[in-house]
C-alpha positions as a printed Julia matrix, in Angstrom:
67×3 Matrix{Float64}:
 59.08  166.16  -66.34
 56.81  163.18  -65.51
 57.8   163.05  -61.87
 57.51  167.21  -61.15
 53.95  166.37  -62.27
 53.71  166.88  -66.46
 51.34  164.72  -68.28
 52.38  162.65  -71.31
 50.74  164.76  -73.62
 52.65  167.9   -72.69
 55.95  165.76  -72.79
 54.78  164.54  -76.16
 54.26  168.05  -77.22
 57.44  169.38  -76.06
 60.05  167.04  -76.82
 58.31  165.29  -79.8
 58.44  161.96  -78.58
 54.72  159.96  -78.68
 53.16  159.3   -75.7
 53.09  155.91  -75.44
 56.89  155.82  -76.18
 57.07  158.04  -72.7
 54.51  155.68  -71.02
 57.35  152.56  -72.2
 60.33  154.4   -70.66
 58.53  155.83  -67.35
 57.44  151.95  -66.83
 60.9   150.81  -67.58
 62.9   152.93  -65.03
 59.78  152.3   -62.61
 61.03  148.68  -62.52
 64.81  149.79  -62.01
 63.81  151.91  -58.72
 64.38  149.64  -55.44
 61.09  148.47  -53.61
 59.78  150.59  -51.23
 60.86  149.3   -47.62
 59.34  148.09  -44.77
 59.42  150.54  -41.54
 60.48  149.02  -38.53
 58.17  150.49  -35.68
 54.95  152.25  -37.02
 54.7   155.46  -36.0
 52.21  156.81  -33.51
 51.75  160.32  -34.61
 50.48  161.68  -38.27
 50.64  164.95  -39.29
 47.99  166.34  -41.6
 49.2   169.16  -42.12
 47.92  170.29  -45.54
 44.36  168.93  -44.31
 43.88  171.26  -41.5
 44.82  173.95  -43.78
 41.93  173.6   -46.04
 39.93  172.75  -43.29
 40.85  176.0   -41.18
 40.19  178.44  -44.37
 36.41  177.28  -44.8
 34.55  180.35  -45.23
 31.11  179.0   -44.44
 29.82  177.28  -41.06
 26.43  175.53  -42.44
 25.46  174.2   -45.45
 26.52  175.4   -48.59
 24.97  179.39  -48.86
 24.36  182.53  -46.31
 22.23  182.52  -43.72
């Protein structure tokens, strides 16, 4: 629930466990996953995908009202 983006508080609520318990156990298996690992070429290319989408649907061209 944590991970698909839940917040303690709504776990708390729903499965009646206190929030700080579910703040223990994330931070425990937190420490069981494996480091994150080191790439061996850094790529040259991005993509920003979901940037130029909000970019692109900006309604206005100046400031902040009609013109």
């Amino acid at each position: 629930m944590y991970v698909n983006g839940m917040g303690f508080r709504g776990i708390e609520r729903i499965k009646g466990v206190h929030d700080t318990t579910l703040i223990t156990w994330v931070k425990l298996v937190g420490e069981l996953l494996p480091d994150s690992y080191e790439p061996e070429t850094i790529p040259e290319v991005g993509e920003l995908d979901e940037l130029e989408t909000f970019v692109g649907s900006k309604k206005t061209k100046f400031g902040s009202g009609q013109q």
